[in-house]
N, CA and C atoms as an extended XYZ file, in Angstrom:
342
Properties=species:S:1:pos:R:3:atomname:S:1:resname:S:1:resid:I:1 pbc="F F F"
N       -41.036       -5.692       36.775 N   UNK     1
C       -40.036       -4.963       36.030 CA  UNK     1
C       -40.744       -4.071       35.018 C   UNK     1
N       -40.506       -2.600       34.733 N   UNK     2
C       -40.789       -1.835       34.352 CA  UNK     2
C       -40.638       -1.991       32.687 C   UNK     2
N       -41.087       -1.624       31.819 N   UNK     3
C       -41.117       -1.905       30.223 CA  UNK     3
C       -39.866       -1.131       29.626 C   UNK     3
N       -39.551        0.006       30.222 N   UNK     4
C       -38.617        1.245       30.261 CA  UNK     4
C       -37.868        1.847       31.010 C   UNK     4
N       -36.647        2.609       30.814 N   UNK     5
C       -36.213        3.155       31.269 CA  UNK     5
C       -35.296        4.501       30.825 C   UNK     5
N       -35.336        5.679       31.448 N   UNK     6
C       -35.316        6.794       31.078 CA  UNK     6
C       -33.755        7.232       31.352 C   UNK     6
N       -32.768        7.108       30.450 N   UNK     7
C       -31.516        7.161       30.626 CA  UNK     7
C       -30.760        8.464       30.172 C   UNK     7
N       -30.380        9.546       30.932 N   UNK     8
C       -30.217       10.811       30.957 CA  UNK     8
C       -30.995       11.459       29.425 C   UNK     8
N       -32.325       11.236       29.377 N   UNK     9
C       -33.536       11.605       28.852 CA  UNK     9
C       -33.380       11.115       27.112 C   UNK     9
N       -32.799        9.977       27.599 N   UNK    10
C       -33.112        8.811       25.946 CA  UNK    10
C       -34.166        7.662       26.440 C   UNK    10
N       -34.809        6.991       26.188 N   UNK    11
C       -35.941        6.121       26.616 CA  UNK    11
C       -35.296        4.320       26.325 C   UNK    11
N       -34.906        3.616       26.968 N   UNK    12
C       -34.439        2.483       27.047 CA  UNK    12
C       -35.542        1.399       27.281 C   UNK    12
N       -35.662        0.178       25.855 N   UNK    13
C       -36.764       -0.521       26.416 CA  UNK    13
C       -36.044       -1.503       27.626 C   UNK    13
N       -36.506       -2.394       27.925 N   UNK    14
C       -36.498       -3.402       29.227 CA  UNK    14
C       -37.227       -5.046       28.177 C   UNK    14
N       -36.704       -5.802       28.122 N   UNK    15
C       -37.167       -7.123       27.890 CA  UNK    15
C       -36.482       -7.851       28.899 C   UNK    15
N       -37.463       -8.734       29.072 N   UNK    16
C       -36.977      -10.061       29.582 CA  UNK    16
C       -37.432      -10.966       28.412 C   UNK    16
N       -35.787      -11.868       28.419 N   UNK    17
C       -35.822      -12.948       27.310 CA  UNK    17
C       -35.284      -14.243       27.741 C   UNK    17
N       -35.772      -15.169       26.636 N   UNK    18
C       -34.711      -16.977       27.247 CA  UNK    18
C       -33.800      -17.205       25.818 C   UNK    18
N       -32.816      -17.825       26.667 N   UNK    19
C       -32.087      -18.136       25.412 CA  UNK    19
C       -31.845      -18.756       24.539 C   UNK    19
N       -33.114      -19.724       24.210 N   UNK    20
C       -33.294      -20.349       23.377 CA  UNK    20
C       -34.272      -19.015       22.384 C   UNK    20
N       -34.230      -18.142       23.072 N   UNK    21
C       -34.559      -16.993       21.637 CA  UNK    21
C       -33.742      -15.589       21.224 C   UNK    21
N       -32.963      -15.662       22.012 N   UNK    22
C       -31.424      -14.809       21.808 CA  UNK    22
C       -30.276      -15.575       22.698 C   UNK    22
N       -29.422      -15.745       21.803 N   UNK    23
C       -28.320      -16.478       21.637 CA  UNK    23
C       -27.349      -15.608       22.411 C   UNK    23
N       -27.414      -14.261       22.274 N   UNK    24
C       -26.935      -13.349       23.007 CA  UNK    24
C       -26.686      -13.594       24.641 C   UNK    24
N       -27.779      -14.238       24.909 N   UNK    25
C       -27.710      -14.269       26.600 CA  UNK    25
C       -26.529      -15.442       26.851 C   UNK    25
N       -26.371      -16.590       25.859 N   UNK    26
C       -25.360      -17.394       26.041 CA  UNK    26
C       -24.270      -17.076       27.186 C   UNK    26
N       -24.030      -17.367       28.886 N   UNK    27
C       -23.270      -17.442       29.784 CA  UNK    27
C       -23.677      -16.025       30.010 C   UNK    27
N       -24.832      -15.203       29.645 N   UNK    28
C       -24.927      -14.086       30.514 CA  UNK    28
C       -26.321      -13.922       30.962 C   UNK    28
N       -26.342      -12.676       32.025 N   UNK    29
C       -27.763      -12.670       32.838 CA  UNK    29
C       -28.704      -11.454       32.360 C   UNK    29
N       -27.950      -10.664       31.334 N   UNK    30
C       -28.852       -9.695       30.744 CA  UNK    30
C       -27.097       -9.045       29.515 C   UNK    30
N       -28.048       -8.214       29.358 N   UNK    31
C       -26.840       -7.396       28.374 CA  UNK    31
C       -27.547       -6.615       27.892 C   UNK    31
N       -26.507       -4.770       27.259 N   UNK    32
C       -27.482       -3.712       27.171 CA  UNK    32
C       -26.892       -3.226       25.647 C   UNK    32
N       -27.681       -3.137       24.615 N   UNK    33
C       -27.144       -3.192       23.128 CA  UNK    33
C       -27.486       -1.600       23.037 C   UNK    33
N       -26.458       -0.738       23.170 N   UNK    34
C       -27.188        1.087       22.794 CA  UNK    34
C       -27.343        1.209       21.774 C   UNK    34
N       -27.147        0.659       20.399 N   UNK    35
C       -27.249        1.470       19.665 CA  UNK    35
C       -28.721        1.222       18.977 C   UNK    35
N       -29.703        0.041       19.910 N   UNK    36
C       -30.843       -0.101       19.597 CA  UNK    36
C       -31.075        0.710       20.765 C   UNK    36
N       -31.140        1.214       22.175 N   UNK    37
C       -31.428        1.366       23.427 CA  UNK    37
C       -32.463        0.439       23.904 C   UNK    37
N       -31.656       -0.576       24.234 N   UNK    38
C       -32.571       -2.130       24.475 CA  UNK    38
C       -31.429       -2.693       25.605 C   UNK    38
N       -32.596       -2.811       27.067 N   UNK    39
C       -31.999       -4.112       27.983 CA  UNK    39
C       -32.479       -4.902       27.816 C   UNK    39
N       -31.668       -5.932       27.677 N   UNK    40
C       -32.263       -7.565       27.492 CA  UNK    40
C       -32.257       -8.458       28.890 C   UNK    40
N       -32.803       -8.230       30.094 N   UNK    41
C       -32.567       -9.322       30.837 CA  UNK    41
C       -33.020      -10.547       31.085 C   UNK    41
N       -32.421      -11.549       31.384 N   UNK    42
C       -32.560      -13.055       31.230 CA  UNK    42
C       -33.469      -13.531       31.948 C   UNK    42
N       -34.452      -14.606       31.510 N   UNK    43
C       -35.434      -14.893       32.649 CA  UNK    43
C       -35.735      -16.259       32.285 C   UNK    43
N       -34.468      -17.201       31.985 N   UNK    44
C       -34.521      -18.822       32.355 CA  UNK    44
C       -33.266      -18.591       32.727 C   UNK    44
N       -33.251      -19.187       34.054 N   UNK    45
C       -32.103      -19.680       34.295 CA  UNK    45
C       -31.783      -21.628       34.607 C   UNK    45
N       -30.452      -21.825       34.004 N   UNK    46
C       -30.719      -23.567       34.278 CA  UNK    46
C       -30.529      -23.524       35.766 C   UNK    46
N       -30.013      -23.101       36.427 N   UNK    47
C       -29.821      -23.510       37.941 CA  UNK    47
C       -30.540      -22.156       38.454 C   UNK    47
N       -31.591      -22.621       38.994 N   UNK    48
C       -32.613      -21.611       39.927 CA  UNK    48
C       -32.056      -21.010       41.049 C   UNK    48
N       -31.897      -20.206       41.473 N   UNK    49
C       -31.277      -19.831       43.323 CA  UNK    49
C       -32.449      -20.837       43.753 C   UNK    49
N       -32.240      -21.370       45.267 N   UNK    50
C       -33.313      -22.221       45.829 CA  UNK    50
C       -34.720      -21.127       46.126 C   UNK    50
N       -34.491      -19.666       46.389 N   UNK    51
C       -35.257      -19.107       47.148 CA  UNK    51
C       -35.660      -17.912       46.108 C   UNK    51
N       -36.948      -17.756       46.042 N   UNK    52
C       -37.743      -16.494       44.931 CA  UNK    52
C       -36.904      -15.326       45.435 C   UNK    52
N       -36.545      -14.523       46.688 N   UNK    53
C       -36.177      -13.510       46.769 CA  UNK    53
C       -34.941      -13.449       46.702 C   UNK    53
N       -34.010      -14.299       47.128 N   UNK    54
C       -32.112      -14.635       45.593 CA  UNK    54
C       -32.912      -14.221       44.661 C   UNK    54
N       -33.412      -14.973       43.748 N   UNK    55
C       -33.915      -14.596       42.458 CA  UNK    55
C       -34.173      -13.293       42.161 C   UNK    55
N       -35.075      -12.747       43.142 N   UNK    56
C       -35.595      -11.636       42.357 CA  UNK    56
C       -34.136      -10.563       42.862 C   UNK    56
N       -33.656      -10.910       43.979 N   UNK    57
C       -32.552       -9.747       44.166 CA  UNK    57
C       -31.331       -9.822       42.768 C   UNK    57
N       -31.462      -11.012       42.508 N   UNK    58
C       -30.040      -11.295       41.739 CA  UNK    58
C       -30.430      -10.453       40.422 C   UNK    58
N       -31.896      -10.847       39.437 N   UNK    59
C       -32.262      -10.123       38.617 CA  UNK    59
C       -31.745       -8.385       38.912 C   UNK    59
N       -32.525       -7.729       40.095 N   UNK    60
C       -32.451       -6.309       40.165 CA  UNK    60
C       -30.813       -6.151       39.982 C   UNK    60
N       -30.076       -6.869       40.381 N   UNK    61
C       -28.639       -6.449       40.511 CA  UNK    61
C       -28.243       -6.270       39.082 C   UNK    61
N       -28.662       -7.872       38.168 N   UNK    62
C       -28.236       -7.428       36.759 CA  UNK    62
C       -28.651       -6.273       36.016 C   UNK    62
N       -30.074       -5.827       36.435 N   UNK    63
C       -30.858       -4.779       36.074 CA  UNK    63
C       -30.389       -3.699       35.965 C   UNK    63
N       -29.829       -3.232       37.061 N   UNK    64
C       -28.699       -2.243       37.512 CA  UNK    64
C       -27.419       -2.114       36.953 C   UNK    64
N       -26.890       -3.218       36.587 N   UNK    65
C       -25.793       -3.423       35.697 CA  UNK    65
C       -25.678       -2.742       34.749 C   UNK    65
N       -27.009       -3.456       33.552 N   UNK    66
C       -27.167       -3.148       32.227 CA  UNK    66
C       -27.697       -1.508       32.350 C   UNK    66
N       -28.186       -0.774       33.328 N   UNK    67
C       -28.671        0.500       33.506 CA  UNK    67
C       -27.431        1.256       33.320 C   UNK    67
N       -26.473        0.663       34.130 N   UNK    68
C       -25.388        1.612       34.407 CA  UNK    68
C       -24.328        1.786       32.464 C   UNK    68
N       -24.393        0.552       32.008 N   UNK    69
C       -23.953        0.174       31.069 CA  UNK    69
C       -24.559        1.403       30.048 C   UNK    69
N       -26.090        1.698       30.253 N   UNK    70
C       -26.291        2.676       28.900 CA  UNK    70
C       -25.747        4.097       29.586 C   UNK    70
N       -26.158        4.369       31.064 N   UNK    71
C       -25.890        5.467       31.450 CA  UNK    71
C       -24.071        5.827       31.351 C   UNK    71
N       -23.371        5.279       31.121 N   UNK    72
C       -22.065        5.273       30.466 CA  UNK    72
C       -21.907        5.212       28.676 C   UNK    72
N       -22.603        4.786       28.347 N   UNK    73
C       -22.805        5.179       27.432 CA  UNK    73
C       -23.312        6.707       26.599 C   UNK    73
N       -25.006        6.817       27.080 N   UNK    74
C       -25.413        8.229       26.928 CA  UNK    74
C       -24.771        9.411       27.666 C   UNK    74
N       -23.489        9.131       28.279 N   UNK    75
C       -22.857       10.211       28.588 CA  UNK    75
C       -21.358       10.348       28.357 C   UNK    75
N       -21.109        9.949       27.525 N   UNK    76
C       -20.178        9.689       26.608 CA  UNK    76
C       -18.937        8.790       27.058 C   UNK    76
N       -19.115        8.125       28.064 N   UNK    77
C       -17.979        7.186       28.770 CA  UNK    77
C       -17.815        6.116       28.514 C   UNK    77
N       -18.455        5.608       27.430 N   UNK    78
C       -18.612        3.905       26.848 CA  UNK    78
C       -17.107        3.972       26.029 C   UNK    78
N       -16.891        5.121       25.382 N   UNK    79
C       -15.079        4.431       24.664 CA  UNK    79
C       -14.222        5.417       24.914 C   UNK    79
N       -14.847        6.437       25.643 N   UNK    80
C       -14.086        7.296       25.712 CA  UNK    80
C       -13.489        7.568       27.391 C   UNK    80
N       -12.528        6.293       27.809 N   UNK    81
C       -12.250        6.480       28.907 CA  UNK    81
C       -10.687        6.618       29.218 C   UNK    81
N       -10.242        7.577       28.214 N   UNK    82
C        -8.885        7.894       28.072 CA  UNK    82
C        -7.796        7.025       27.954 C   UNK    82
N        -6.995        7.042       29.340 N   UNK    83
C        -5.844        5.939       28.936 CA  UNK    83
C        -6.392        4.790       29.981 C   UNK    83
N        -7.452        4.750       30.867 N   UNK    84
C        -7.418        3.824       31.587 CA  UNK    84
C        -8.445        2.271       30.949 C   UNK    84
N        -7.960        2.314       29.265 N   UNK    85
C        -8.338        0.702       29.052 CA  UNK    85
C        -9.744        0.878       29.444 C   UNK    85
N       -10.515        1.981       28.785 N   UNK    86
C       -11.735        2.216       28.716 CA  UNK    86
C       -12.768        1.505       30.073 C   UNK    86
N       -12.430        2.522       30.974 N   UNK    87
C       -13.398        1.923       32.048 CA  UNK    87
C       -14.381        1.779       32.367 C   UNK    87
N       -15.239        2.270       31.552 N   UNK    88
C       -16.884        2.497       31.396 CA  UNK    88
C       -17.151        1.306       30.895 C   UNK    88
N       -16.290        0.778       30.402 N   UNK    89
C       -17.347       -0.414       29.160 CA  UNK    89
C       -16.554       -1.647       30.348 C   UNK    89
N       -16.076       -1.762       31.490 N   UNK    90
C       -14.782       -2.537       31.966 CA  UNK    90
C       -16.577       -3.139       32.982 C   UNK    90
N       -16.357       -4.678       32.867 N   UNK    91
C       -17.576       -5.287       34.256 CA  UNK    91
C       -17.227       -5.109       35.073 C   UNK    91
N       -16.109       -5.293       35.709 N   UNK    92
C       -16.506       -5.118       37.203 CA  UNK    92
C       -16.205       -3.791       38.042 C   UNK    92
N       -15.931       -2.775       37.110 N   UNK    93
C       -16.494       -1.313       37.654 CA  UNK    93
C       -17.698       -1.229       37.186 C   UNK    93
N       -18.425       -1.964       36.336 N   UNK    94
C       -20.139       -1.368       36.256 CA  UNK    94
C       -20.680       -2.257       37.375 C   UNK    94
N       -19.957       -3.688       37.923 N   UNK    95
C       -21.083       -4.568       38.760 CA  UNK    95
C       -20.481       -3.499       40.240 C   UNK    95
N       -19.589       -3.281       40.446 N   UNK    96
C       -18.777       -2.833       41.487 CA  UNK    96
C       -20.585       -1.293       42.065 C   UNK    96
N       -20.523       -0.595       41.178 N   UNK    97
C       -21.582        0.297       40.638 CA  UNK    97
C       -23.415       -0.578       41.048 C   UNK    97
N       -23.478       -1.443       40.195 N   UNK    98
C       -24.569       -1.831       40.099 CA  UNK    98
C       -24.975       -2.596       42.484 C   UNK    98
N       -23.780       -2.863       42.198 N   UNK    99
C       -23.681       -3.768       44.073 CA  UNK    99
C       -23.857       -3.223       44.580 C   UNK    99
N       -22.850       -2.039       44.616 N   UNK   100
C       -22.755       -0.708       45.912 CA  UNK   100
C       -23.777        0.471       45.728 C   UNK   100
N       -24.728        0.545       44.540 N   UNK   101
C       -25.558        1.980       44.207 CA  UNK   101
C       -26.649        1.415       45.759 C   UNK   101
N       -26.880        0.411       46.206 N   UNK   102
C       -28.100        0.950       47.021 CA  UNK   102
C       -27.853        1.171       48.164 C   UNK   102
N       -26.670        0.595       48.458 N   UNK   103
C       -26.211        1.370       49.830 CA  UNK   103
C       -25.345        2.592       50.020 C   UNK   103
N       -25.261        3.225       48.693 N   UNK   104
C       -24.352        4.494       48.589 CA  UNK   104
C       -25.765        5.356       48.482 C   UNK   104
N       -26.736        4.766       47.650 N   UNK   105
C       -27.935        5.673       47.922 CA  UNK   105
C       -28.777        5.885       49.493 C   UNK   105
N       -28.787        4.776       50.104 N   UNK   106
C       -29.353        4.981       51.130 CA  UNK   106
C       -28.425        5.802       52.492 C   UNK   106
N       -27.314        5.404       52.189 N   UNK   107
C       -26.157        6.549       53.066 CA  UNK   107
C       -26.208        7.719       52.687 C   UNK   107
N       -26.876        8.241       51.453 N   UNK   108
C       -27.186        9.234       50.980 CA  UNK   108
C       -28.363       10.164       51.992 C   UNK   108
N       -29.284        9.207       51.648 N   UNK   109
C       -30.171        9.341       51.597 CA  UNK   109
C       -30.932        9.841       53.249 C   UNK   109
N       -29.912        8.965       54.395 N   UNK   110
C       -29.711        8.776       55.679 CA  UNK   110
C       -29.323       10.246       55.942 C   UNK   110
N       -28.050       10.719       55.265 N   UNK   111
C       -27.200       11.996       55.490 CA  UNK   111
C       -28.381       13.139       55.166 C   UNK   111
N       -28.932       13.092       54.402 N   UNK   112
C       -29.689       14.317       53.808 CA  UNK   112
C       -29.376       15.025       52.766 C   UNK   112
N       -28.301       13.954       52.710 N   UNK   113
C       -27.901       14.565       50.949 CA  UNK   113
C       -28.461       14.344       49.580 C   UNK   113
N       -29.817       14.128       49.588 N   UNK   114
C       -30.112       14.261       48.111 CA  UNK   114
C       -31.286       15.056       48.223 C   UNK   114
């Protein structure tokens, strides 16, 4: 996992933390705080997936999550999502996002569209 990340050209750090040292992670697998531009993702979990590559897929997914989370943010969609009960900041249109980005990229990608 990369130290950074470059979010429509603001610089986002990347930690991995346990939660016996942010309290924050309490019932979650990462979380993305903008107004430090800091992802925090989690790296104890009490129940392990049985298999390293669950693991490492499940991480990238949260990864993606909290990405999408600032990139709604740095583009002004974190409160400003009119009348629809602010959908930018809403989980399961960012996990919906974070699930489907690699196969919307690679259908992309297949087509010749990028």
């Amino acid at each position: 996992m990369k130290e950074s990340v470059n979010v429509l050209g603001t610089s986002y750090r990347i930690e991995q933390r346990e939660e016996k040292n942010d309290p924050l992670l309490k019932d979650l697998g990462g979380y993305c705080e903008v107004y430090d531009r800091l992802i925090v993702i989690r790296k104890d979990w009490s129940s392990m997936p049985p298999k390293k590559s669950i693991f490492d897929s499940m991480v990238k997914e949260i990864l993606r999550h909290e990405i999408l989370h600032a990139f709604f943010y740095e583009s002004g969609l974190w409160d400003n999502s009119s009348s629809s009960n602010v959908w930018a900041t809403n989980e399961e249109m960012t996990d919906w996002f974070a699930i489907q980005g690699p196969k919307i990229y690679k259908a992309w990608r297949e087509a010749g569209a990028l």
